[in-house]
C-alpha positions in Angstrom: -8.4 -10.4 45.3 -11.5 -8.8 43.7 -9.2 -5.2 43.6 -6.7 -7.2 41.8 -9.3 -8.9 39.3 -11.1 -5.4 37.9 -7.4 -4.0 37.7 -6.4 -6.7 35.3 -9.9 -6.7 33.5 -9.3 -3.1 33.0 -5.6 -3.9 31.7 -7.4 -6.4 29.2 -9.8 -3.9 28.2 -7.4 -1.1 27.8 -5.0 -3.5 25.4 -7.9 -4.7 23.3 -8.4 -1.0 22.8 -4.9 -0.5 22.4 -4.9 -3.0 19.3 -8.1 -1.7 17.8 -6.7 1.2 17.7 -3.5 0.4 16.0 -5.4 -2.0 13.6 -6.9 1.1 12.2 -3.7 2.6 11.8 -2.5 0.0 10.2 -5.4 -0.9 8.2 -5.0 3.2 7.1 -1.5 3.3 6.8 -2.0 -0.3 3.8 -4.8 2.0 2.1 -2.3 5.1 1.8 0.4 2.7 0.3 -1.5 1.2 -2.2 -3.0 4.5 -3.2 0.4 5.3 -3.7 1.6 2.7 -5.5 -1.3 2.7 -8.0 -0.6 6.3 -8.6 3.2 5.5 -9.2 1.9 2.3 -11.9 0.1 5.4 -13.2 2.4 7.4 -13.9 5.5 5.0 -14.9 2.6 3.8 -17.4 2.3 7.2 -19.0 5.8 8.0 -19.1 6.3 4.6 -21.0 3.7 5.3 -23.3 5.0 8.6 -24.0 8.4 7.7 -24.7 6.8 5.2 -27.0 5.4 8.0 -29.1 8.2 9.9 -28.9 10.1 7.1 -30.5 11.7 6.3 -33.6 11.2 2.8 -33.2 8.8 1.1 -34.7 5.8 -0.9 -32.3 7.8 -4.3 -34.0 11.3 -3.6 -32.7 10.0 -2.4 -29.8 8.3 -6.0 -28.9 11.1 -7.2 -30.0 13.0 -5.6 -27.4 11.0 -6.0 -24.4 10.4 -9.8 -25.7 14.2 -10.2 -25.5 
């Protein structure tokens, strides 16, 4: 029975390594996608703010527009 006790300990030890491990992957993997999705704010925000100087329209109608 003692065999069969350190062979499941070790299991147990093993799977809390197992999810430490994927926790960092995971934990790494949320970082890179919020990166990424600050980056693509970023850029939508400069492309908006382009077009808005590229305009015609006047800072008024454009309110108006996005108000609508």
């Amino acid at each position: 029975m003692a065999g069969r006790r350190i062979n499941i300990d070790e299991k147990i030890e093993r799977a809390k390594e197992d999810v430490t491990k994927a926790k960092a992957r995971y934990d790494a993997a949320v970082d890179e996608l919020e990166k990424l999705m600050t980056r693509k704010r970023e850029m939508q925000q400069k492309e908006l703010m382009t077009a808005f100087a590229n305009s015609s329209k006047s800072y008024e109608e454009i309110m108006k527009f996005l108000s609508e």
